[in-house]
N, C-alpha and C positions, 0 to 999 in steps of 0.2 A: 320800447323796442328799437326803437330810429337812434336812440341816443345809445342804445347799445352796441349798435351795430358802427354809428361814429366812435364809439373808442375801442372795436375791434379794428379800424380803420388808422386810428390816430396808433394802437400800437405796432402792427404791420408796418407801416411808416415809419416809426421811430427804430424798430428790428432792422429794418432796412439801410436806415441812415446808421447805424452802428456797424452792421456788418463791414458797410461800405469805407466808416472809419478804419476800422482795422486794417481791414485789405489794404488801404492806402499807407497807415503806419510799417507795416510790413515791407510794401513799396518802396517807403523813402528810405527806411536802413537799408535796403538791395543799392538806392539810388543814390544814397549817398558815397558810396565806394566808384562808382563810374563817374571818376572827374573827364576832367580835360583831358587828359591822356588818354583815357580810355573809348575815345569817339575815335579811333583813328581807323577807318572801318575797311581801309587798305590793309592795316596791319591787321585786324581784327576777322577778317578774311586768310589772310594767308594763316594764322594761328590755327584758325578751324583746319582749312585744310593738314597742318598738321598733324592738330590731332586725330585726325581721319587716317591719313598716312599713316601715322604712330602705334594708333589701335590695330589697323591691318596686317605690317609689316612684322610689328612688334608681337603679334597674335600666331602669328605663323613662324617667326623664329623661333618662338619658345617652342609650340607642339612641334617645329623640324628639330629640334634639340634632344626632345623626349623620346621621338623618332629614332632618333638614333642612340641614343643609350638605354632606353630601356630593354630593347631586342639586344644588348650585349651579351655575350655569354664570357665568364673569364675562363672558363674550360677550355676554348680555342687556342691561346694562348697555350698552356700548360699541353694540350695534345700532341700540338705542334712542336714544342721542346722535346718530348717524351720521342715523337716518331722519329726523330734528326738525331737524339744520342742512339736510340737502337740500330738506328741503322748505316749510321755511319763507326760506332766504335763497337769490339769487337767485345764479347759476351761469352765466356767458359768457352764452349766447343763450336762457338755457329760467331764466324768471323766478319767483322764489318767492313763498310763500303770505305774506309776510309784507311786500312791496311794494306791494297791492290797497289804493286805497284809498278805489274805490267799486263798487259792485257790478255795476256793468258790464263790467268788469274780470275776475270771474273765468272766463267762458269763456275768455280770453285764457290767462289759465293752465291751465285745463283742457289748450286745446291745445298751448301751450307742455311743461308737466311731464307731463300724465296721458295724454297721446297721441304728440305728438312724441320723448317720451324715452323709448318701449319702443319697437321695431325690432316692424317685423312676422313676429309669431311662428306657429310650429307651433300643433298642438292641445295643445300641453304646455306653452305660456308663453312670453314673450319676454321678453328680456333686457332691462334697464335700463338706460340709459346712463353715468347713474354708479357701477352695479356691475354689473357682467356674471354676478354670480354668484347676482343675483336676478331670480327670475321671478315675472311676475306669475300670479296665477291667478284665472282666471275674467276676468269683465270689471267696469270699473269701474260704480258707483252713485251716481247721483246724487238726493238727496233734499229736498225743498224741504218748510218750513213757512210758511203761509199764514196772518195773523193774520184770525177772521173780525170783528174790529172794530179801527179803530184805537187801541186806548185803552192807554195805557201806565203802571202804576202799580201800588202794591203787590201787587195781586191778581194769582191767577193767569191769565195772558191762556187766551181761547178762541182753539183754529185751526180753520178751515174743513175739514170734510171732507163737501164739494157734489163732486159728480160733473161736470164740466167739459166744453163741448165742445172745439176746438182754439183755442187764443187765450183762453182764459178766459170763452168765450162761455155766456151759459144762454137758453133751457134746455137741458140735456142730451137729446139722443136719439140713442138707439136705431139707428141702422143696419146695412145687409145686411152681411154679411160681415166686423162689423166686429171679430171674434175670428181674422180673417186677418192683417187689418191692425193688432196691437199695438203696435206699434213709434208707427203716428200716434194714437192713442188712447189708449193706458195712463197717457203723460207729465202727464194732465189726469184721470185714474181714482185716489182715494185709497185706500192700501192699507187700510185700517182691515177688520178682522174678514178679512184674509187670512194670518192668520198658523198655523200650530198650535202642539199643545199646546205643546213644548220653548220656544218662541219667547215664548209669552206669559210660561212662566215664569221665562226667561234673560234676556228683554230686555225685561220692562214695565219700564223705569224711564227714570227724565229724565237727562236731556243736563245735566251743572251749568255753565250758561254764565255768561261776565262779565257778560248786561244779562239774564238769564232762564232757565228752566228748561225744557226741549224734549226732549215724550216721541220714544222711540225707534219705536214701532209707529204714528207717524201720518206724515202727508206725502203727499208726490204724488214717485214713483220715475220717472227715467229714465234705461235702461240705455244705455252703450257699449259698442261693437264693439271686436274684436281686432286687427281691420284698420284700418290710420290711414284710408283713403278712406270705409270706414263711418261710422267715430266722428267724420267730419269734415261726414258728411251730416247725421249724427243732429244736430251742433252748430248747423249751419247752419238745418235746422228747428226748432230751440228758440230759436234766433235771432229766427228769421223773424215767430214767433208768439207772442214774447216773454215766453217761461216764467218767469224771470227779472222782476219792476215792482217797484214802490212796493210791494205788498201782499206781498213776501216776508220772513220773519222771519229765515229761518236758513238754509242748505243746507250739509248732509251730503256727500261725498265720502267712499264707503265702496273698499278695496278689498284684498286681501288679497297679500303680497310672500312668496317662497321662497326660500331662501339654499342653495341647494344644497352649497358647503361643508361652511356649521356647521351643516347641516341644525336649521334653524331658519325660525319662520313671525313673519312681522312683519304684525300684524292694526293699516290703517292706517284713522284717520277724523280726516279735516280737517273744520273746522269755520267757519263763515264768517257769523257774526252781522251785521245793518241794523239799527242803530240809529235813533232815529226821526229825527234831526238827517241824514242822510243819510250817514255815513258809517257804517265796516266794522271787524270785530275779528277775527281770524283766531287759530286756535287749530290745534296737530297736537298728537292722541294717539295714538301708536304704542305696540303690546303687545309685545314679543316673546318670546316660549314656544317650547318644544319639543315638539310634539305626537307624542308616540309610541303608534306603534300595535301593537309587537310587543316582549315583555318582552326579548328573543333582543338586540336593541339596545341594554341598558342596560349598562353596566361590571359586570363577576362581582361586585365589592366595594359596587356597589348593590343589587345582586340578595342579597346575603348579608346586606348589612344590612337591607331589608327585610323579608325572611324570618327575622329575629333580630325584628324588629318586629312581625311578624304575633304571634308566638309569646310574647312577652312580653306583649302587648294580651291574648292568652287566658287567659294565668297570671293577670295583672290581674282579669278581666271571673270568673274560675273564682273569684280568693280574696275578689273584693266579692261574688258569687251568695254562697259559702258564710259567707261573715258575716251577709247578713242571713237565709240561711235559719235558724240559729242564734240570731241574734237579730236579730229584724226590729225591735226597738225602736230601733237603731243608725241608720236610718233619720231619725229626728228630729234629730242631730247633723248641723251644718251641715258637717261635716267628711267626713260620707257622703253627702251631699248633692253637696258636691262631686265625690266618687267616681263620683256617679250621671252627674253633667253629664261627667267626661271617658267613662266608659261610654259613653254618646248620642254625643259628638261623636268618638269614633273609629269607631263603626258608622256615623254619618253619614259621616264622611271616608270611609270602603270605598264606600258606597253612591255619593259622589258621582266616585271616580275611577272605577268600574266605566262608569258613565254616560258618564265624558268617553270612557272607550277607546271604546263604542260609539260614540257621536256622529264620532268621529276615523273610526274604520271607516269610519264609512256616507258621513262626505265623502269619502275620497278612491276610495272605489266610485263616488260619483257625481262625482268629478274624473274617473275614468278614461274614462267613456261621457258625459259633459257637450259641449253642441254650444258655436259660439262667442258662443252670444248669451247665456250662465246667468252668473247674478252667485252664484257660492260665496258662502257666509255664515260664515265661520270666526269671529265671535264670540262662538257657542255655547258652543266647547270651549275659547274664552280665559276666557271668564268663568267656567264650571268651574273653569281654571286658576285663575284669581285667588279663588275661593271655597276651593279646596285652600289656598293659601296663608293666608288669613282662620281658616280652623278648625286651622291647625297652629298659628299666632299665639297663637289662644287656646287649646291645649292646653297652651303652653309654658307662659303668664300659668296656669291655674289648676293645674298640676302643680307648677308653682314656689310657688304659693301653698298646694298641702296638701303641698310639702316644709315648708312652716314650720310645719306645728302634728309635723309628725314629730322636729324638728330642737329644738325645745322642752325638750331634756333638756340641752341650754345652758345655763350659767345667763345668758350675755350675749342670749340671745333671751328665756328666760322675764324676764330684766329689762325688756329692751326690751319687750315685748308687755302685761306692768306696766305701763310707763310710759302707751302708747298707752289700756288701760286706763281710770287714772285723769285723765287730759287731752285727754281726745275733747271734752269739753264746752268746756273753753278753747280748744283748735285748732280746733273748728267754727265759737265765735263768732269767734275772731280771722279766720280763714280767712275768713268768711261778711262781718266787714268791710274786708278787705282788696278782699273783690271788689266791694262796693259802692260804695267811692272808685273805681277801676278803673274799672267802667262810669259814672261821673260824670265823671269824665278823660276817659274815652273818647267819651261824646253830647256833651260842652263842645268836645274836635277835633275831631270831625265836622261840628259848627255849624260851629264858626270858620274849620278847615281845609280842609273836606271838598270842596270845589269843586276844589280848586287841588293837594294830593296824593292821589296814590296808594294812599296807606296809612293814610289819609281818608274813605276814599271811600264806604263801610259803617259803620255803629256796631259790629257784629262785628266789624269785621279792625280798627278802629279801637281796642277794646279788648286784640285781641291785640299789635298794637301796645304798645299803654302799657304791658301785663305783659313782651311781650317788653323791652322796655327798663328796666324796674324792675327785674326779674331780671341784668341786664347785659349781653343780645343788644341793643346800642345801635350795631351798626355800618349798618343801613340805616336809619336813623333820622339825618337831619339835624335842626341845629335851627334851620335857614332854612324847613324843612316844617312850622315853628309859626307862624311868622311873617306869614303871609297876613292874621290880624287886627289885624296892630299888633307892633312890638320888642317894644312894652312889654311887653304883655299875651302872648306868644310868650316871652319871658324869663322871666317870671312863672309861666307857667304848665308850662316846662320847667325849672323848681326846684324847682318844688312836684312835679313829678310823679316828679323824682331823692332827693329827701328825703323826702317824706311816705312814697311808699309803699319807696321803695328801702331807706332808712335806716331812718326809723321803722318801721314797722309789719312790715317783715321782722325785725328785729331784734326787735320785741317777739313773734313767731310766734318765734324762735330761744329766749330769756328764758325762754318759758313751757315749751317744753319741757327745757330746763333746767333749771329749780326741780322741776318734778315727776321728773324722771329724779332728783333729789337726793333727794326724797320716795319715791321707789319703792326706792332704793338702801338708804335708812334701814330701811325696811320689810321687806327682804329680810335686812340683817342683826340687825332686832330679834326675828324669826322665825327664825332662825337653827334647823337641824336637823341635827344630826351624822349625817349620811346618806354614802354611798360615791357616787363621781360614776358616768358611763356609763361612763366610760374603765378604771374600775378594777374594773368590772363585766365590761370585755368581758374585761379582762384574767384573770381567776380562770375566767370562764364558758368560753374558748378558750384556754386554758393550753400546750395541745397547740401550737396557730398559734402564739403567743407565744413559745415555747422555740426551736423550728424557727425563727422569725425571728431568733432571737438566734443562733441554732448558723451562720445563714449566714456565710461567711468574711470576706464584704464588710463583714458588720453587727459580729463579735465584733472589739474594742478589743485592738490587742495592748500588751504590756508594751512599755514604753517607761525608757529606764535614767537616759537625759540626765547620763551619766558619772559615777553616784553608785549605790553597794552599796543592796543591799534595804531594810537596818536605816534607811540616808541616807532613801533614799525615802518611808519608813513615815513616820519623824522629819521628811521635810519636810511631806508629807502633813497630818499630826498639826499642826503648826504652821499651817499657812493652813487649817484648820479654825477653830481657835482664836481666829486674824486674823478671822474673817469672822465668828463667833457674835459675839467685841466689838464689832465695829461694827453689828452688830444690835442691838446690846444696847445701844449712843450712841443706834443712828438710835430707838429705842424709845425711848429717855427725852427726845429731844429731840421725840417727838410728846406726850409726854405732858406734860411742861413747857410746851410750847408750847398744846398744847388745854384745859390746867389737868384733866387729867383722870387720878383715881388707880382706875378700878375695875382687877381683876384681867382677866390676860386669857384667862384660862380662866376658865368656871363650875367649881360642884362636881360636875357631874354629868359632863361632858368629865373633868375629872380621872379621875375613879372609873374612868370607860370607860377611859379609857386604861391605866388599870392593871391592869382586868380583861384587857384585851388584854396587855399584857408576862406577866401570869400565866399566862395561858393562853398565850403563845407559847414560854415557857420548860417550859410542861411538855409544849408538842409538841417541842421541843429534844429533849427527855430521853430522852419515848418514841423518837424520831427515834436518840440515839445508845445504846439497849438492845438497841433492832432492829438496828443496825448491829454492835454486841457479840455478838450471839447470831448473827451469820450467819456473824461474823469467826469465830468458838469453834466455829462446825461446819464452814466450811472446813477448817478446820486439821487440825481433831481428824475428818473424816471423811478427810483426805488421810492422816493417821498410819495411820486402821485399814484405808484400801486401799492401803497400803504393806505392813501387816505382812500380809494376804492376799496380796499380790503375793509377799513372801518364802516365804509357808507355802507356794504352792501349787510355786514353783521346787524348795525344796527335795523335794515329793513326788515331782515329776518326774524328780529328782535320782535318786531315791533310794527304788524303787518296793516294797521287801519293807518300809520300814518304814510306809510308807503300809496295807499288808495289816497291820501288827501294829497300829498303830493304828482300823483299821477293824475289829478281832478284839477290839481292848479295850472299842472304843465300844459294841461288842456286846455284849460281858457286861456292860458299865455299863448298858446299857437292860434286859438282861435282870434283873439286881440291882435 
């Protein structure tokens, strides 16, 4: 029993010391890949933290990517084409906004397009005539600015907001009942200080028109009916008392379309500019969004991507909190700086789509119970939309911009960001004169041009102009559009404007950052550091991921024979080796003959290294094949002595009185 129990002992033991082999053999091929360059645990650090960076940054650009394309819809696009030809060109008997071409004119279209081409509808909208599968909602708006001086000129004009009786009469009074009677009185009442809060902060801003700028919170409103016999009355009195003179600036047509389909909201406002010559400039801008008010409507694969987005944003906002509660000096780097701003502008992005789902809500509550006289204002939740869209823009621009101090461990970015470096002073001046010919090109066609084109017409867009064409967007660019001062000087001065800045001065902005990219390049390799790159960091660091990559079936290279013995193969092998080091070994002397240049191409200190690395990799060879000697030598030799147990204990079996004479001897041997 005692002696059994010693070679349950002795094998225990020997399990042990094998296991321990192993482990160790395992060990040494991990450790023979971490030479001398690989302790460098300065670099070996800052690596980690890249890939921390990498994974995080890199993790959250992709789902903001998915963010934003996959809630695309290409129907917007197409809507918005569709609403701009209807309603600007004109269609068998119902005349477009882009025919008017005096302002007497446009009740004519009012009644033609904004009346006669919705059918008389329910309390839920009527149908269009050029698409039945839009309804309007609510009723249309119409808004008029009032200049209160004639004066037209760089400054910003003043509009009138005097309180009017009917006909533009003053003074204003006061009458009984005259909060019965809105419909004749409002049309000459300015809305100024009737807005609330949502309004003043969605929609203080101006109108960017062809001859001025025209805020959205002034004017003088008057509503139409659902009904065509209403909105034909309502016309006929605005007719009558000539809402419409000489002293109107601009009038609005606001009104908002439903596509029941593609369920989609087409948010529309025509615009209809007097010039002080007495003619009209008509403008349609249509929005169209998707205004959702219930998550249950979006595709499961948006739903899953946003909720991978929520979640990522917290991981984000969780590892910027615990960096600088650790160190808050990290703060002063413009590169947590940046951190901070996508921080803010994703909590603003929550904040403002929570806003828009309310605003969505409370319209179409107050769609449901609305009578036919309320004019819906649905460019609350478009300009939401379109501020959602502005804060993703710029989330992409500065995520993509702290991918590049992440992605730094390039050496083609730390070059490049060298380069930028040492020739910001050259490229600002070059840059700073290239725009100063520009705008001299550009106030010179304004003069000479500026009456006679289009793209003349401003010193701004006159300038864009000239760069667009110096650049080589020259296809709406004639060059009879210079010519309005003369061939001569029209030739002259679109030569000058294709050479000097196209030619030259592009070209020398090219130049300079090519001498200095030469100059950064020199620099990098006169500093020269025998350091291990990211890539062979991650390799050793994920060795585990590395192997498994290799073991895949698709990934491991199989043996290929191409009708020739192993020995053949080795031997051919062995030969285009050889091919290829010789012609290294030309292309190398024919740099060196060629640049007259004899240094060596290793230093002495590369040398050393590298040989301390062969020495040390040969003696992790050795240890590598004693471990494999000693595990070979206790296989074997532990298979021989559980063989010769296996035979002793058959024979006991066998053969049971001698097993008692042996257990009688063992006895007197202990006892002795």
């Amino acid at each position: 029993m005692a002696k059994h129990r010693k070679d349950t002992k002795e094998d225990e033991k020997d399990y042990n010391r094998l296991n321990f082999l192993k482990q160790r053999l395992s060990s040494m091929r991990v450790q023979m890949l971490i030479t001398e360059r690989y302790r460098n645990q300065t670099l070996n650090h800052e690596y980690k933290d890249i890939v921390k960076d990498l994974l995080l940054y890199g993790k959250y650009f992709l789902i903001l990517i998915c963010v934003v394309v996959l809630p695309r819809d290409q129907l917007m696009y197409y809507n918005t084409a569709k609403m701009k030809y209807l309603l600007m060109r004109n269609h068998s008997e119902y005349i477009g906004l882009k025919e008017i071409n005096h302002l007497n004119q446009l009740f004519d279209f009012v009644k033609s397009s904004l009346v006669d081409a919705f059918n008389e509808g329910t309390s839920e909208g009527a149908s269009w005539v050029h698409s039945e599968q839009n309804k309007i909602l609510g009723v249309v708006r119409l808004r008029q600015l009032r200049l209160a001086k004639e004066d037209f000129g760089w400054g910003v004009p003043k509009f009138t907001d005097l309180m009017y009786m009917p006909g533009w009469k003053l003074p204003y009074q006061r009458l009984l009942y005259t909060h019965k009677y809105w419909r004749v009185y409002d049309p000459w009442l300015p809305i100024n200080g009737q807005h609330d809060f949502t309004s003043s902060v969605l929609l203080n801003f101006d109108h960017v028109g062809k001859f001025l700028y025209y805020p959205e919170l002034c004017g003088y409103v008057a509503l139409l009916a659902r009904s065509r016999q209403n909105s034909m009355k309502i016309l006929d009195f605005l007719t009558d008392n000539q809402w419409l003179n000489y002293n109107t600036s601009a009038v609005f047509m606001d009104f908002t379309l439903y596509n029941v389909d593609a369920d989609m909201f087409s948010v529309c406002t025509l615009r209809m500019e007097q010039l002080p010559f007495g003619s009209v400039i008509p403008d349609v801008t249509c929005e169209s969004i998707a205004m959702i008010n219930d998550a249950l409507q979006l595709h499961y694969i948006v739903i899953l991507v946003l909720v991978v987005y929520l979640v990522v944003v917290l991981q984000f906002i969780q590892a910027f909190i615990v960096n600088l509660w650790y160190q808050p000096d990290k703060l002063k780097s413009m590169w947590y700086k940046l951190d901070l701003i996508i921080v803010l502008l994703n909590v603003f992005l929550l904040f403002v789509i929570i806003v828009r789902l309310i605003l969505i809500s409370s319209l179409l509550k107050s769609l449901a119970f609305s009578n036919k006289m309320s004019f819906l204002d649905f460019r609350k939740p478009a300009r939401l939309y379109m501020l959602t869209n502005i804060l993703t823009g710029f989330l992409i621009c500065i995520t993509t911009l702290r991918l590049w101090k992440v992605l730094q461990f390039s050496k083609v970015f730390q070059l490049f960001t060298n380069t930028l470096y040492l020739a910001w002073k050259a490229l600002a001046i070059t840059a700073l004169a290239i725009l100063i010919i520009l705008m001299a090109f550009g106030i010179a066609f304004t003069i000479i041009n500026g009456n006679n084109s289009p793209h003349f017409v401003q010193p701004v867009s006159s300038v864009i102009t000239a760069l667009c064409f110096s650049v080589g967007f020259s296809q709406q660019l004639n060059p009879s559009d210079l010519f309005h001062g003369g061939k001569f000087i029209g030739m002259l001065m679109y030569a000058a404007l294709g050479f000097v800045v196209s030619v030259l001065l592009v070209n020398v902005f090219i130049t300079t950052i090519h001498d200095y990219f030469t100059i950064a390049k020199s620099e990098r390799n006169a500093n020269f550091r025998r350091e291990i790159t990211f890539w062979q960091f991650l390799r050793v660091e994920y060795y585990g991921v590395y192997r498994f990559y290799k073991s895949l079936p698709f990934i491991r290279k199989e043996y290929k024979r191409h009708n020739r013995t192993v020995a053949e193969n080795i031997q051919h092998t062995l030969d285009n080796v050889d091919k290829l080091a010789q012609m290294k070994a030309r292309a190398k002397r024919r740099v060196l003959s060629s640049t007259e240049k004899v240094e060596e191409y290793k230093d002495e200190e590369t040398r050393q290294a590298e040989y301390r690395e062969r020495v040390e990799h040969m003696y992790a060879i050795a240890s590598i094949l004693n471990i494999q000697m000693e595990i070979l030598e206790r296989l074997i030799f532990d298979s021989d002595k559980k063989k010769k147990r296996e035979r002793k204990k058959n024979r006991r079996d066998q053969n049971p009185m001698q097993n008692n004479r042996e257990g009688f001897n063992d006895k007197n041997d202990s006892v002795v």
